[in-house]
C-alpha angles and dihedrals in degrees: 000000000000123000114265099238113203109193121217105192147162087221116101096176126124090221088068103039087048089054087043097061096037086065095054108263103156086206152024134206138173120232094252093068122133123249085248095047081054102048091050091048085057088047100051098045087050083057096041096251121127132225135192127187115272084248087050102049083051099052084049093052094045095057094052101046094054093248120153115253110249099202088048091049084053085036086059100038090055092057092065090077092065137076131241098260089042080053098057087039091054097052099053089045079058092053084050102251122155123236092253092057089033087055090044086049096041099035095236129110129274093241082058093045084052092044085053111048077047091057095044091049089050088044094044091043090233137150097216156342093278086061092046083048093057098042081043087059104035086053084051095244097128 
């Protein structure tokens, strides 16, 4: 019998979790859980139960019932703020490219790939690319 894998990530993305899943997890949790979240998650698995994170529970029921995603309506909003080319930059940030890649694919050089990922991350009031990846991803751009 194969192990029951419960998987504990800082990823909140559906592509992970559905990976996740596909390759036979019996549960998913984000790094924030709580030991007991934790706990119950171990136990459920031992008993062949499953168990997601609430968020991610939510996310699940959402996309079958037809309900609109509320991270990906932020997701969108937000990309109003930038500008055509910062929204090409930011997609291939999101499909995990370096500047210098994401220059050599734009046309454009690697000191205004960096001006613009430093202008998406002021506009978008984010931290990092990591960040820009995941908006990137959440607004369906990667």
């Amino acid at each position: 019998m194969p192990p029951k894998v419960v998987v504990l990530t800082t990823f909140d993305l559906d592509e992970y979790v559905e990976t996740a899943l596909r390759n036979g997890a019996v549960g998913v949790l984000l790094k924030d859980a709580t030991a007991e979240q934790m706990a119950l998650a171990v136990r459920s698995a031992a008993g062949g139960d499953a168990m997601l994170s609430p968020q991610v529970t939510r996310r699940l029921l959402h996309r079958f019932t037809g309900s609109p995603d509320p991270r990906r309506e932020d997701a969108v909003r937000r990309l109003s703020a930038l500008t055509g080319k910062e929204r090409e930059v930011l997609a291939a940030v999101g499909d995990g490219h370096a500047n210098s890649a994401i220059a050599e694919r734009l046309y454009l050089s690697e000191a205004t790939v960096k001006t613009h990922v430093s202008r998406i991350l002021a506009k978008l009031q984010l931290t990092n690319r990591v960040q820009a990846a995941i908006l990137a991803h959440h607004a369906g751009l990667s």
